[in-house]
N, C-alpha and C positions, 0 to 999 in steps of 0.2 A: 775591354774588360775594366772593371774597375774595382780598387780595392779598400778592405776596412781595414786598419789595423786593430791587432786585438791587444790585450795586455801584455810587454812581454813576460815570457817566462823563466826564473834561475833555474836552469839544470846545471850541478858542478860547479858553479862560481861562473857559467857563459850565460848571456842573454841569450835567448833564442825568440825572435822575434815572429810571431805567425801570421800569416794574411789570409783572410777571407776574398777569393774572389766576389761581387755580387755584380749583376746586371741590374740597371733602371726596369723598376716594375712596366713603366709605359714600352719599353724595349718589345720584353716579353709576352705583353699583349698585344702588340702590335703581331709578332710572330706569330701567335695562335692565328688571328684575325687571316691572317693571309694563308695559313692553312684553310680554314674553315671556306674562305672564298673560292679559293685554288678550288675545292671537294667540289662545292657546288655548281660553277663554272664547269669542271670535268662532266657533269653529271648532266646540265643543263645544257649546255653545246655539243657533247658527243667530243670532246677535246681532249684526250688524254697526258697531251702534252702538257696541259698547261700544270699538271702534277710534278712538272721539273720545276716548276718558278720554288716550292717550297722545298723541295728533293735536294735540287741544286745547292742552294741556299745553306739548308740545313748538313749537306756534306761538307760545304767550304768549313761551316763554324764546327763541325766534331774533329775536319783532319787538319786545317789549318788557322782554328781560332780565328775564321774569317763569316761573319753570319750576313750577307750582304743587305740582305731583310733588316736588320736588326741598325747597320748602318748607317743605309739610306735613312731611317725612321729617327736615327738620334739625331739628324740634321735638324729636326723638329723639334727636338725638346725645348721648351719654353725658359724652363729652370737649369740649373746646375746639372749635372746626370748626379751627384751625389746626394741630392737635397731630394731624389725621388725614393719612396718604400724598395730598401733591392732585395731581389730574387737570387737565391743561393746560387752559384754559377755550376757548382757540380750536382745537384740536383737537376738544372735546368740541361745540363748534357746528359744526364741520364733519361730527360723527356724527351730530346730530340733526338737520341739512338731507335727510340722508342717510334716515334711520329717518322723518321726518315726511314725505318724498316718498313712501314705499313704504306707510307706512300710510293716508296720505291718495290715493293709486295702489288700493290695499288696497278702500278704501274704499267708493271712486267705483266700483269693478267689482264690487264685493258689489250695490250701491246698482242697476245697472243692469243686473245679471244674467251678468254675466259672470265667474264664479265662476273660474271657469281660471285669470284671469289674476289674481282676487283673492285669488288661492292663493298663485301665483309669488310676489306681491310681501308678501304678508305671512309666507309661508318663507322672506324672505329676509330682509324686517328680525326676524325673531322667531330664525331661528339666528345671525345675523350677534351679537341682543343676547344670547342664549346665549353664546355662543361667546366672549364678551368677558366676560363674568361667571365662563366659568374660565379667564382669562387672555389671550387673544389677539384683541386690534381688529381685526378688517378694515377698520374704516373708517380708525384708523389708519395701517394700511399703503397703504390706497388713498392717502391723506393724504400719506404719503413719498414714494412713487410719483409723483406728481403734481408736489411742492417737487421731486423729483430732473429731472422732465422738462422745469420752468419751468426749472431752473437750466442745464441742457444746453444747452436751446434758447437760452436769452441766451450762452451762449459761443458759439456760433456765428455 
């Protein structure tokens, strides 16, 4: 993880100083990219295992801020990880609750014969990480959508 500092802030005569988690953009694409591979590998070999490389992965980084995908990948960064565009880091655990439900969904339905629906849920994390590799999160919008709905419903 890596962090911004923000301005601090006087509350009472104390500084309280706050930090933004953020991940290197190139991290977080790299993550997508290995989903979207993993989907079409499963799909293209009859493999359903290979839905753990991303599954795995993506459990280590939500239970123990361990994203091994992510890791490996910063071996390669060229620059600084700071000097990269970053990706909000709680944002980004809100997509990966998101993509580990649907691969591990994914998964469980390959695993027991019920292809159908291990279709549905793996077209849906595999274009959703598409779709965010050229530009546009759904999970982030869901993500707004949601902070807009909490917020509505407390003013009420």
């Amino acid at each position: 993880m890596y962090f911004k500092p923000i301005n601090p802030i006087r509350k009472v005569g104390i500084i309280i100083s706050e930090m933004i988690q953020s991940i290197p953009r190139p991290l977080v694409k790299t993550n997508q990219w290995i989903i979207v591979v993993s989907v079409l590998l499963t799909w293209i070999l009859g493999q359903e295992w290979i839905l753990l490389v991303p599954f795995i992965s993506g459990m280590l980084g939500l239970l123990f801020d361990f994203n091994s995908v992510m890791k490996i990948a910063r071996l390669f960064l060229r620059k600084d990880p700071k000097s990269y565009i970053p990706e909000d880091w709680e944002q980004q655990q809100f997509n990966q609750k998101i993509a580990v439900s649907c691969l591990g969904i994914g998964f469980i339905s390959f695993i027991i014969g019920w292809d159908t629906l291990g279709y549905i849920f793996t077209i849906l994390v595999a274009v959703a990480a598409f779709v965010a590799i050229l530009g546009f999160c759904v999970g982030c919008f869901i993500h707004f959508q949601w902070k807009q709905y909490k917020f509505r419903r407390m003013q009420h």
